[in-house]
N, CA and C atoms as a LAMMPS dump frame, in Angstrom:
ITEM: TIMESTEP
0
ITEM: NUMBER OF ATOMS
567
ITEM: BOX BOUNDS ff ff ff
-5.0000000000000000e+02 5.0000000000000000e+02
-5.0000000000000000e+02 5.0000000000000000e+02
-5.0000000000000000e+02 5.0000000000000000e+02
ITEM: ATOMS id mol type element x y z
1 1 1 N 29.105 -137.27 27.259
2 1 2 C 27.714 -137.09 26.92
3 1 3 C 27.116 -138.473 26.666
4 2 1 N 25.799 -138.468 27.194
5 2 2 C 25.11 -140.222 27.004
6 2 3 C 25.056 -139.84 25.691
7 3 1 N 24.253 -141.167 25.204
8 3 2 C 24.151 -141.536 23.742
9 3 3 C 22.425 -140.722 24.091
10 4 1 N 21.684 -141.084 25.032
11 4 2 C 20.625 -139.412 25.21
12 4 3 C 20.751 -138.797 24.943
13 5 1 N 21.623 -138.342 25.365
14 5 2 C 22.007 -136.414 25.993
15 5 3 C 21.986 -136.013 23.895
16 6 1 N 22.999 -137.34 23.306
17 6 2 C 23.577 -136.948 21.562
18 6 3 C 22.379 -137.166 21.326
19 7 1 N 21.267 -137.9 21.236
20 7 2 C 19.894 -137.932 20.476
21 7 3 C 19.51 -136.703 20.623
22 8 1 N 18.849 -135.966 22.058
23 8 2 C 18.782 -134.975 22.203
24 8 3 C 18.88 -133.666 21.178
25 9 1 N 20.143 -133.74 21.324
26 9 2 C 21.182 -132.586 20.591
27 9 3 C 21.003 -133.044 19.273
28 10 1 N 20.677 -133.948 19.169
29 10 2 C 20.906 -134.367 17.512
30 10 3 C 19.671 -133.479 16.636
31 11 1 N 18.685 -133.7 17.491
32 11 2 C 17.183 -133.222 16.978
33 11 3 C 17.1 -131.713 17.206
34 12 1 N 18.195 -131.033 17.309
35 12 2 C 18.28 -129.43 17.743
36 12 3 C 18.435 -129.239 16.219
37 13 1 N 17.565 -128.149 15.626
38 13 2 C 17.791 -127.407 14.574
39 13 3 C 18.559 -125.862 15.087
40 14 1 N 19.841 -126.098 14.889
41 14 2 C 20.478 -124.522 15.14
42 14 3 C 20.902 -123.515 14.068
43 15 1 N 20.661 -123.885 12.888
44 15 2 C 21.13 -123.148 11.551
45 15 3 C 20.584 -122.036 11.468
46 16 1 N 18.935 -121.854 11.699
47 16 2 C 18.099 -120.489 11.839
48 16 3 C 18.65 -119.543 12.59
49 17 1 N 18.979 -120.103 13.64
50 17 2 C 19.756 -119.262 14.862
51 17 3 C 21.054 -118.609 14.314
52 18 1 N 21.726 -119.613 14.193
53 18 2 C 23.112 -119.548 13.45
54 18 3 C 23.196 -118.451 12.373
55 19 1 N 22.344 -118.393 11.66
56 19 2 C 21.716 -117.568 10.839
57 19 3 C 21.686 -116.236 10.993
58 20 1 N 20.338 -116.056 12.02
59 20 2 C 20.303 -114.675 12.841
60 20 3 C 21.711 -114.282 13.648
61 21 1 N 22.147 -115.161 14.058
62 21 2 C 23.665 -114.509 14.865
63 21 3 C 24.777 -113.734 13.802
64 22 1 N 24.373 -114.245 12.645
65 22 2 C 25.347 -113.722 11.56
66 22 3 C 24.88 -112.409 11.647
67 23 1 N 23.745 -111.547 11.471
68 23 2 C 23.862 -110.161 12.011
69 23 3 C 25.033 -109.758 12.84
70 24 1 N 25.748 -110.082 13.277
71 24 2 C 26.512 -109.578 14.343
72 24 3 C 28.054 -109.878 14.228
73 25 1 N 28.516 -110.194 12.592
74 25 2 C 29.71 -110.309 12.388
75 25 3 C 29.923 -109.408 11.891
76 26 1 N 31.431 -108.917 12.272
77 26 2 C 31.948 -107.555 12.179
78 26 3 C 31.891 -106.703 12.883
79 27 1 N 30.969 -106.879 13.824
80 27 2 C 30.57 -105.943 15.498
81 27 3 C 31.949 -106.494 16.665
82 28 1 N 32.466 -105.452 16.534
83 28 2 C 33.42 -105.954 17.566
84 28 3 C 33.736 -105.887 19.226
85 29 1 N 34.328 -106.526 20.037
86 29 2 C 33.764 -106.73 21.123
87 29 3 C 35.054 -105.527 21.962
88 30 1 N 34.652 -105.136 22.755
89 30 2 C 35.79 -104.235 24.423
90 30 3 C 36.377 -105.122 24.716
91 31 1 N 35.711 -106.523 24.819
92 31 2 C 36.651 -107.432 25.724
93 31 3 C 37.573 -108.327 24.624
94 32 1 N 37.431 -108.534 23.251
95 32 2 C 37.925 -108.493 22.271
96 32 3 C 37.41 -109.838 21.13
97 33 1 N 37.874 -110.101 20.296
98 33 2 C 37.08 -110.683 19.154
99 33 3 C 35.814 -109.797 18.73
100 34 1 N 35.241 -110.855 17.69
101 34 2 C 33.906 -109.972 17.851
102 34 3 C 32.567 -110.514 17.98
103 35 1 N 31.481 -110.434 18.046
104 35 2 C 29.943 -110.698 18.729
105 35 3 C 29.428 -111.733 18.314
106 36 1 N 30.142 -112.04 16.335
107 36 2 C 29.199 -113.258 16.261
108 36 3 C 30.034 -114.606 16.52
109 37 1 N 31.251 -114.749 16.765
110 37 2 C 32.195 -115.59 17.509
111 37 3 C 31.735 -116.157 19.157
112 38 1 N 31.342 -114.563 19.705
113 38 2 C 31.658 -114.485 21.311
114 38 3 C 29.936 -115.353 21.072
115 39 1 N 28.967 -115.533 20.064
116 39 2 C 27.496 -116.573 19.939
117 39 3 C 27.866 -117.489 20.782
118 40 1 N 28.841 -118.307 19.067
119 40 2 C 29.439 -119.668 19.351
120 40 3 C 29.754 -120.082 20.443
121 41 1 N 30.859 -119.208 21.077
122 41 2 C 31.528 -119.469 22.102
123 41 3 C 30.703 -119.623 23.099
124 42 1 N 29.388 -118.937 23.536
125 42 2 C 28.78 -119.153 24.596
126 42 3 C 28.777 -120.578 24.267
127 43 1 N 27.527 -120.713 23.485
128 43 2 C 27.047 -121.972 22.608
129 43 3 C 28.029 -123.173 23.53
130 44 1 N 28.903 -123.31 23.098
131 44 2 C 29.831 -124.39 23.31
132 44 3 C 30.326 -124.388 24.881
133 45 1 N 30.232 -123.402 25.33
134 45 2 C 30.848 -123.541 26.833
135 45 3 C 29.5 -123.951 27.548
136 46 1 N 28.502 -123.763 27.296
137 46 2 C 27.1 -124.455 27.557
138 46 3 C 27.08 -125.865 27.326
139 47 1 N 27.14 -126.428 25.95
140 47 2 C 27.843 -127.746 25.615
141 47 3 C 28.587 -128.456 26.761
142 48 1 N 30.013 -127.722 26.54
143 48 2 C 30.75 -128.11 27.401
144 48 3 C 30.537 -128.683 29.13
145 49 1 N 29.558 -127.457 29.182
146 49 2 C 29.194 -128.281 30.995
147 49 3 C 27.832 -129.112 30.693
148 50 1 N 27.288 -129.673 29.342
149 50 2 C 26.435 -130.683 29.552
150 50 3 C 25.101 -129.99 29.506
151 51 1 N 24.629 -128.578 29.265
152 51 2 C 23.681 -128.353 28.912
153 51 3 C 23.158 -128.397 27.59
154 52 1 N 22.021 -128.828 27.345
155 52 2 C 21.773 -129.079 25.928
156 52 3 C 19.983 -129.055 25.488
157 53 1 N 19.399 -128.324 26.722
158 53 2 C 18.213 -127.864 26.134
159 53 3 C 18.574 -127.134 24.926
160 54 1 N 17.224 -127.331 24.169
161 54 2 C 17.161 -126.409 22.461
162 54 3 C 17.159 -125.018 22.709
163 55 1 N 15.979 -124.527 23.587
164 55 2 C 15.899 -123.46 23.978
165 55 3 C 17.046 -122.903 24.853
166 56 1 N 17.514 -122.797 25.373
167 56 2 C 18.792 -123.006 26.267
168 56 3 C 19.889 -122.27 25.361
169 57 1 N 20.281 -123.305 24.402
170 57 2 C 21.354 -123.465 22.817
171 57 3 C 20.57 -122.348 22.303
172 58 1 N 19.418 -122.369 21.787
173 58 2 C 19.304 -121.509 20.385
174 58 3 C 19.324 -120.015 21.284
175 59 1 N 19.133 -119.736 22.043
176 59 2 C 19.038 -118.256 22.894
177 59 3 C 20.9 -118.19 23.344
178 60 1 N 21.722 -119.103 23.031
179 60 2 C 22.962 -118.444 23.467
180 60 3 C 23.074 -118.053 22.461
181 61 1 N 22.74 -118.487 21.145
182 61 2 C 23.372 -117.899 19.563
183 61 3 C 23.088 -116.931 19.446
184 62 1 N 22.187 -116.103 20.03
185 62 2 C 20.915 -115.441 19.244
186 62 3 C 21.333 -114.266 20.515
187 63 1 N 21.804 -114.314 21.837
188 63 2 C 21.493 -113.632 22.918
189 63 3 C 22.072 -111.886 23.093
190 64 1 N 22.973 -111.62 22.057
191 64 2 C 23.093 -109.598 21.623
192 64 3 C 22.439 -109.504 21.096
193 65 1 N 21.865 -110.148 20.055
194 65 2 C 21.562 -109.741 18.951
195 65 3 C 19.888 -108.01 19.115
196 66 1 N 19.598 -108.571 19.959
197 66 2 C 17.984 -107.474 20.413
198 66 3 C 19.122 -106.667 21.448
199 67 1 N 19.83 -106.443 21.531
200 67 2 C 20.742 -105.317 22.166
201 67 3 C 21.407 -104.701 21.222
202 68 1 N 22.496 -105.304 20.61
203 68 2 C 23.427 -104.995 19.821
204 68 3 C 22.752 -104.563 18.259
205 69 1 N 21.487 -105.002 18.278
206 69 2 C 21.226 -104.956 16.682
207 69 3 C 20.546 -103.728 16.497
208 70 1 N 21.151 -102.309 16.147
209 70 2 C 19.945 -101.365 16.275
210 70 3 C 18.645 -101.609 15.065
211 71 1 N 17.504 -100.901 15.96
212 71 2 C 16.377 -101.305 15.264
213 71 3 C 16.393 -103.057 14.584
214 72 1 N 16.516 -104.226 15.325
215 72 2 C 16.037 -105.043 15.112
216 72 3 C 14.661 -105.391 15.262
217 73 1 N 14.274 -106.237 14.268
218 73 2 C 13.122 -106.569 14.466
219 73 3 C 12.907 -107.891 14.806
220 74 1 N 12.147 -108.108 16.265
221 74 2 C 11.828 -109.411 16.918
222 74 3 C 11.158 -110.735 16.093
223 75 1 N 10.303 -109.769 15.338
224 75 2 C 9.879 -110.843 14.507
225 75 3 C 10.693 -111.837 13.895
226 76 1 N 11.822 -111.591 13.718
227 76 2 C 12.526 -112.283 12.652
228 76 3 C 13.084 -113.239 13.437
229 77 1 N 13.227 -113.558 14.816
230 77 2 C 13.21 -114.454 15.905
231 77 3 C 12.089 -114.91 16.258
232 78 1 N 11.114 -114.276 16.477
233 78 2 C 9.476 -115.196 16.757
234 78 3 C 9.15 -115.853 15.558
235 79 1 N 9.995 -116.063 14.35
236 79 2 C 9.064 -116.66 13.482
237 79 3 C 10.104 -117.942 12.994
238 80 1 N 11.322 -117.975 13.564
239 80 2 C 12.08 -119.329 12.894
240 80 3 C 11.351 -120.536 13.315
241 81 1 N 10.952 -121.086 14.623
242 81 2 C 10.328 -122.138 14.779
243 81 3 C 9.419 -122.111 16.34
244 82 1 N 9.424 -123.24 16.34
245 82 2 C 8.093 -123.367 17.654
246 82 3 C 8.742 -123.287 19.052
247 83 1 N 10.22 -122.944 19.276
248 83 2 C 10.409 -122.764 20.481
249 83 3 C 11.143 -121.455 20.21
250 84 1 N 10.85 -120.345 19.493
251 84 2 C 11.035 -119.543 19.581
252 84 3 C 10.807 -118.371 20.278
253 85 1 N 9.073 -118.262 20.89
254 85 2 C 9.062 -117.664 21.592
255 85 3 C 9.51 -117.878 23.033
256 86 1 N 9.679 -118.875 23.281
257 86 2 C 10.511 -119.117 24.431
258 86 3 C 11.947 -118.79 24.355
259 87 1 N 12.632 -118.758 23.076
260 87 2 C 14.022 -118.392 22.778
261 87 3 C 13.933 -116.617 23.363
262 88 1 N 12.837 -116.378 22.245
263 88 2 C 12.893 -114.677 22.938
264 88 3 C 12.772 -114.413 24.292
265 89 1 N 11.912 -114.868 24.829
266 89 2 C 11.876 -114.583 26.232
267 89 3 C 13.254 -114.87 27.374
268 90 1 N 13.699 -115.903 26.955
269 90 2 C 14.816 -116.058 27.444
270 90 3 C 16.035 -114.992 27.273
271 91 1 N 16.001 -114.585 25.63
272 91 2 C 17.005 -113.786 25.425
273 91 3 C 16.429 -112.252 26.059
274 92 1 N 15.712 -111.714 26.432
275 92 2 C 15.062 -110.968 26.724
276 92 3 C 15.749 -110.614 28.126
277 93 1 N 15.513 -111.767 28.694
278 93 2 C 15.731 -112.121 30.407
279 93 3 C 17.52 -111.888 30.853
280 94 1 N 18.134 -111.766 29.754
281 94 2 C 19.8 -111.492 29.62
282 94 3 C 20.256 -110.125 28.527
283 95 1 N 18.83 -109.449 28.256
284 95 2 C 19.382 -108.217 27.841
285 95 3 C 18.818 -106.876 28.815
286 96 1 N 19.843 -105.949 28.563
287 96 2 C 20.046 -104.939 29.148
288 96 3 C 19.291 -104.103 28.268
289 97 1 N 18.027 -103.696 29.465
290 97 2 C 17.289 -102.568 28.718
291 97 3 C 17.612 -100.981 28.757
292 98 1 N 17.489 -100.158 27.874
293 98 2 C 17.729 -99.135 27.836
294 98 3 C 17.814 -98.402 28.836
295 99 1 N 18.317 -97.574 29.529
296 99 2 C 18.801 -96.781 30.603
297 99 3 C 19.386 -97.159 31.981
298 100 1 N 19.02 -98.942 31.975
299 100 2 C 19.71 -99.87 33.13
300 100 3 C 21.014 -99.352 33.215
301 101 1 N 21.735 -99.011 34.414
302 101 2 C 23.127 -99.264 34.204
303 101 3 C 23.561 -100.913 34.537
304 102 1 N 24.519 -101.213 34.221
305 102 2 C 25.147 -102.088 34.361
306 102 3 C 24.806 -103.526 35.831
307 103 1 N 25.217 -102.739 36.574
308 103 2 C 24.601 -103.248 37.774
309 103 3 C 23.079 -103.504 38.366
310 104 1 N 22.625 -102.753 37.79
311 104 2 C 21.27 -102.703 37.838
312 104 3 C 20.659 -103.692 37.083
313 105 1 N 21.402 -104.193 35.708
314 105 2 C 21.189 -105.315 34.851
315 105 3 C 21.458 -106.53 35.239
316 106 1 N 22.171 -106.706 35.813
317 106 2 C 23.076 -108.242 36.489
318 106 3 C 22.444 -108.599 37.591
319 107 1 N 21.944 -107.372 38.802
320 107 2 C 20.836 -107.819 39.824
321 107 3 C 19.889 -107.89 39.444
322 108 1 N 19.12 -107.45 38.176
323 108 2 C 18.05 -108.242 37.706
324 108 3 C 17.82 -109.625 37.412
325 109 1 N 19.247 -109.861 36.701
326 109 2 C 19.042 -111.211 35.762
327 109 3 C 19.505 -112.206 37.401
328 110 1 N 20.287 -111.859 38.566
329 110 2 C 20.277 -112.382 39.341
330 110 3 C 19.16 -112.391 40.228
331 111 1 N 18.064 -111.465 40.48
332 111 2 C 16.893 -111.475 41.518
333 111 3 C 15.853 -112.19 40.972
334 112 1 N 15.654 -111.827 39.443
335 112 2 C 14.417 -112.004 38.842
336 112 3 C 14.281 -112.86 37.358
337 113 1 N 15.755 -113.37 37.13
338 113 2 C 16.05 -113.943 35.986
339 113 3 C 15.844 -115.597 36.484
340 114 1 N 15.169 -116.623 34.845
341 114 2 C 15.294 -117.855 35.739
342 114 3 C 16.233 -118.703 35.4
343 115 1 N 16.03 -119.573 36.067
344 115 2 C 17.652 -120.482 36.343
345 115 3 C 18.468 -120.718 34.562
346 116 1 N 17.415 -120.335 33.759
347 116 2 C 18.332 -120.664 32.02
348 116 3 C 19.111 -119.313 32.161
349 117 1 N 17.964 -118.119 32.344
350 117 2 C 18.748 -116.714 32.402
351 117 3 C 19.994 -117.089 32.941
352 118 1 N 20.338 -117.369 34.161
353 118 2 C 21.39 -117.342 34.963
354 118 3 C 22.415 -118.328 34.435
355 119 1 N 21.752 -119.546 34.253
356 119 2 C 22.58 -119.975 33.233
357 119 3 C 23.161 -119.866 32.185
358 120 1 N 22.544 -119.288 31.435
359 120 2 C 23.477 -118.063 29.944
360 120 3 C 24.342 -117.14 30.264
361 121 1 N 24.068 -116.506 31.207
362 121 2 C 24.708 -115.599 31.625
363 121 3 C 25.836 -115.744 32.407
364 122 1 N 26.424 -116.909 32.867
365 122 2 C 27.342 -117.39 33.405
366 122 3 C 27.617 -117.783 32.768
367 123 1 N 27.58 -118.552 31.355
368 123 2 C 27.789 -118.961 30.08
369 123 3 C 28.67 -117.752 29.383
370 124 1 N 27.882 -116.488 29.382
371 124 2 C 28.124 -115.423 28.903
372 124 3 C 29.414 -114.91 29.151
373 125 1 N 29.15 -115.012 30.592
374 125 2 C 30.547 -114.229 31.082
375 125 3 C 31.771 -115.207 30.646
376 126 1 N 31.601 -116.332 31.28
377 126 2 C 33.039 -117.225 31.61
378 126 3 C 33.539 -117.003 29.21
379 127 1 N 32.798 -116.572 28.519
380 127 2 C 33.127 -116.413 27.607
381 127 3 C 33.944 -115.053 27.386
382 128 1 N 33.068 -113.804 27.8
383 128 2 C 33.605 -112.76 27.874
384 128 3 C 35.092 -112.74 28.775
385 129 1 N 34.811 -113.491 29.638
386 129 2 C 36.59 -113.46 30.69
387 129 3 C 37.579 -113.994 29.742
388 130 1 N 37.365 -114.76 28.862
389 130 2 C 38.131 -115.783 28.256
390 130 3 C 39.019 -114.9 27.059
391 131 1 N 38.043 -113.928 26.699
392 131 2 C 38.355 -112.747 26.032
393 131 3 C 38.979 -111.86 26.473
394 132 1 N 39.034 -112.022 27.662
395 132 2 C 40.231 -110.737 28.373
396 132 3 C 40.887 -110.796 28.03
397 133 1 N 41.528 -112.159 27.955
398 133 2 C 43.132 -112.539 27.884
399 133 3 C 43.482 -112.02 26.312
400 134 1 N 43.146 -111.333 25.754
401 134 2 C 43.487 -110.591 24.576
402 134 3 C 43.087 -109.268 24.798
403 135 1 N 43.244 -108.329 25.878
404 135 2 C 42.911 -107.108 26.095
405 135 3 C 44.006 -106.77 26.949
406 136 1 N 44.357 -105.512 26.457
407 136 2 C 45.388 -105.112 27.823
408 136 3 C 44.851 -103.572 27.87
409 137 1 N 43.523 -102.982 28.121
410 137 2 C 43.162 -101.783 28.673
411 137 3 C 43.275 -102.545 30.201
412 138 1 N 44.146 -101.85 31.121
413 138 2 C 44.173 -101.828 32.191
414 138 3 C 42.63 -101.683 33.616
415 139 1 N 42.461 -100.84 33.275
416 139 2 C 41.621 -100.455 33.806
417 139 3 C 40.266 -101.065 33.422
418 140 1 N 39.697 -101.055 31.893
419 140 2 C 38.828 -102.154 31.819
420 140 3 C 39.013 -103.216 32.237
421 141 1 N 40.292 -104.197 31.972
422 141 2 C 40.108 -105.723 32.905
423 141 3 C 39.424 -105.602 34.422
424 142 1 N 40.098 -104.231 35.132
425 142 2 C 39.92 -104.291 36.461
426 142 3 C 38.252 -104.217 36.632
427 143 1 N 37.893 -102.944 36.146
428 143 2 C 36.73 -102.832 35.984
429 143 3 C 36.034 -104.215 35.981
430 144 1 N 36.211 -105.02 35.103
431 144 2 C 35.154 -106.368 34.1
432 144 3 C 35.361 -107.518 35.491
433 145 1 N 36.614 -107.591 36.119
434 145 2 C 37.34 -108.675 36.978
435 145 3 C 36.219 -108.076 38.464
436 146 1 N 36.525 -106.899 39.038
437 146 2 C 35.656 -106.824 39.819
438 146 3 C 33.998 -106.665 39.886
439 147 1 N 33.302 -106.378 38.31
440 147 2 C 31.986 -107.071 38.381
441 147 3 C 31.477 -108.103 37.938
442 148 1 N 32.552 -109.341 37.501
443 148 2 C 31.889 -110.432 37.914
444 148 3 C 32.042 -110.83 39.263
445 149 1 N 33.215 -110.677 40.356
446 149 2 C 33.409 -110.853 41.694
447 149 3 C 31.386 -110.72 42.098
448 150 1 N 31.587 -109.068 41.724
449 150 2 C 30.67 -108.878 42.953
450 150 3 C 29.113 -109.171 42.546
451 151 1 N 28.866 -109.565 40.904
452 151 2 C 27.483 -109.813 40.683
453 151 3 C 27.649 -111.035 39.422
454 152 1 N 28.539 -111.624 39.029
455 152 2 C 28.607 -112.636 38.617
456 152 3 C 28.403 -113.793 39.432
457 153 1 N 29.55 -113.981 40.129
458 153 2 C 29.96 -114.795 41.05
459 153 3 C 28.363 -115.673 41.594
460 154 1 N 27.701 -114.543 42.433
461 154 2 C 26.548 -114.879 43.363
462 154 3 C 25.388 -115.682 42.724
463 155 1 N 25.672 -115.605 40.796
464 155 2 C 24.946 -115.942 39.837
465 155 3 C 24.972 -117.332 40.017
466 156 1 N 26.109 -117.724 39.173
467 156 2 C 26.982 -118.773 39.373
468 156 3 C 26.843 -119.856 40.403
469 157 1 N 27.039 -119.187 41.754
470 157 2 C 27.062 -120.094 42.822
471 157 3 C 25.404 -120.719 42.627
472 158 1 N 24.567 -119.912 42.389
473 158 2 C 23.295 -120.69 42.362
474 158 3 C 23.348 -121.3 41.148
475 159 1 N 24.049 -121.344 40.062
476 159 2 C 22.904 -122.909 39.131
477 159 3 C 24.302 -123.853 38.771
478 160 1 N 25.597 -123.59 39.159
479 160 2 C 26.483 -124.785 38.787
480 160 3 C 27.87 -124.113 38.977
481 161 1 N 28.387 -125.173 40.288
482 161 2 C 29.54 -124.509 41.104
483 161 3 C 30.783 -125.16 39.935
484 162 1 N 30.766 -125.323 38.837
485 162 2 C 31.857 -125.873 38.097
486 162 3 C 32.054 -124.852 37.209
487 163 1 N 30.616 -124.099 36.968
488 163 2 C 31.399 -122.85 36.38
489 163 3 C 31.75 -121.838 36.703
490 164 1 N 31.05 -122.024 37.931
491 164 2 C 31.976 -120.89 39.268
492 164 3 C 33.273 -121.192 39.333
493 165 1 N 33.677 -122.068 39.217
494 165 2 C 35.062 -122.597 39.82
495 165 3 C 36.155 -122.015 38.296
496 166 1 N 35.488 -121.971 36.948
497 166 2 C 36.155 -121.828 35.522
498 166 3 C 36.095 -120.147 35.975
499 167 1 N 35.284 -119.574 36.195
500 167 2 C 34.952 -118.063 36.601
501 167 3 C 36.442 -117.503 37.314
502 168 1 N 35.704 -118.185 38.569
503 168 2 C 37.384 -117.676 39.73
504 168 3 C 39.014 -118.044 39.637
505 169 1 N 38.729 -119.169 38.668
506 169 2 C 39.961 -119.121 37.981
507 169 3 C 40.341 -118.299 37.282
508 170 1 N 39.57 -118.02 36.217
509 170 2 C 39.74 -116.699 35.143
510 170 3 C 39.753 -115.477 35.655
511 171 1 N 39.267 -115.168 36.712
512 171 2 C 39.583 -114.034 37.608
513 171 3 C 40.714 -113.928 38.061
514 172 1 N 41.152 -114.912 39.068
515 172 2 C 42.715 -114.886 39.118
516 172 3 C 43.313 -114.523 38.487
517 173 1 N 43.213 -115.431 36.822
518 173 2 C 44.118 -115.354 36.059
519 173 3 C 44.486 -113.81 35.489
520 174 1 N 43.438 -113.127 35.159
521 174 2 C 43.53 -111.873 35.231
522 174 3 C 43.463 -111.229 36.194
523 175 1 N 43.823 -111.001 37.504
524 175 2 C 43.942 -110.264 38.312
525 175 3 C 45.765 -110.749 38.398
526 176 1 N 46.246 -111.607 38.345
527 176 2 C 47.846 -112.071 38.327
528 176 3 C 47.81 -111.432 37.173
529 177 1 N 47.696 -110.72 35.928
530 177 2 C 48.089 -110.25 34.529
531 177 3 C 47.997 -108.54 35.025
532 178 1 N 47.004 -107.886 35.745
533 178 2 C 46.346 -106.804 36.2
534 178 3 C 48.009 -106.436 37.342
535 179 1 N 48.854 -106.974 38.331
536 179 2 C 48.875 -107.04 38.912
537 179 3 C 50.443 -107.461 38.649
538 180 1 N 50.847 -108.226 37.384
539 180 2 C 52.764 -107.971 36.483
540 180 3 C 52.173 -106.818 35.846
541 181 1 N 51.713 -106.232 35.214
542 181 2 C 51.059 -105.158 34.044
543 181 3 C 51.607 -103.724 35.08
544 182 1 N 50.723 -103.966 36.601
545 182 2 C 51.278 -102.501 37.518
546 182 3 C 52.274 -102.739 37.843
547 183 1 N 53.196 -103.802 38.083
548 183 2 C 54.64 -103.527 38.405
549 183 3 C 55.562 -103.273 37.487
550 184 1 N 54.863 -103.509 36.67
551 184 2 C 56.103 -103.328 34.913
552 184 3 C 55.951 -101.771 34.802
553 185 1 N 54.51 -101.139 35.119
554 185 2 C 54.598 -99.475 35.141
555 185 3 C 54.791 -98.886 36.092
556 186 1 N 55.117 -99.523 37.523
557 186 2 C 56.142 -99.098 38.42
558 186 3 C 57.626 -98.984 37.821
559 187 1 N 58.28 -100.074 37.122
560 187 2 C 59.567 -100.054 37.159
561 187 3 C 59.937 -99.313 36.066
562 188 1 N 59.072 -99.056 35.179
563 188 2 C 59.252 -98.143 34.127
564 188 3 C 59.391 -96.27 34.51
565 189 1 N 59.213 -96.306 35.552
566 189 2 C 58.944 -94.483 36.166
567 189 3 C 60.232 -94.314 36.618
């Protein structure tokens, strides 16, 4: 990171955020840990590839929370500071509205989401995959492994092929775990 990029980041107030994400400890995750961890974790894998808009950061902390939080109230995000409503909108742009299925959510945030959307959300996932590796429902990995293939992936390839590349690794990696897991319940019959 330049000594920029740290000024930058330096002048990020994330505690408000940090704050609001605490709603979401003790909510636990399918893919495993739980929600206000899987924040951070975006948070930092964003870091990690060098992104460091405010808005960007404070919407990974913050980004279940208007899903996961029943009856939340928005306000309490439109009012921490001046790039907040842009935080909402962003987080907005990576939640799944009521009756979407699944797929229907991911070709949104891929047709009509903008390049931060897509960027969180590849953020999102390569976090959620990372979490596999502490799950052994069979069938969910498969499930989770083949929809990022088929609507992650295409995300990815458009805003930064390095986290495509952390993606299809982690796919592998669980599809090689998916794949000793069925031969161990072959040899067990």
């Amino acid at each position: 990171m330049t000594s920029y990029e740290m000024m930058l980041l330096k002048g990020t107030y994330l505690a408000p955020y940090i704050q609001l994400a605490t709603l979401l400890i003790g909510k636990t995750r399918e893919g495993g840990g739980n929600m206000f961890r899987h924040q951070i974790d975006t948070m930092a894998i964003l870091i990690d590839y060098g992104y460091i808009d405010s808005v960007l950061l404070k919407a990974s902390l913050v980004h279940d929370v208007v899903e996961d939080i029943p009856d939340f109230n928005h306000n309490n995000l439109l009012s921490i500071d001046f790039e907040s409503p842009a935080v909402y909108d962003l987080v907005l742009q990576v939640t799944r509205h009521p009756g979407e299925s699944k797929g229907e959510f991911l070709t949104r945030v891929r047709e009509s989401g903008s390049k931060d959307a897509k960027i969180l959300k590849t953020a999102d996932r390569i976090s959620n995959m990372i979490s596999l590796g502490y799950v052994n429902n069979i069938e969910f990995i498969s499930r989770y492994t083949d929809e990022t293939v088929a609507y992650i992936y295409p995300i990815a390839e458009e805003v930064n092929e390095d986290m495509l590349a952390e993606l299809e690794s982690l796919v592998n990696s669980r599809r090689r775990y998916l794949s000793a897991m069925r031969q161990s319940m072959i040899g067990h019959e």
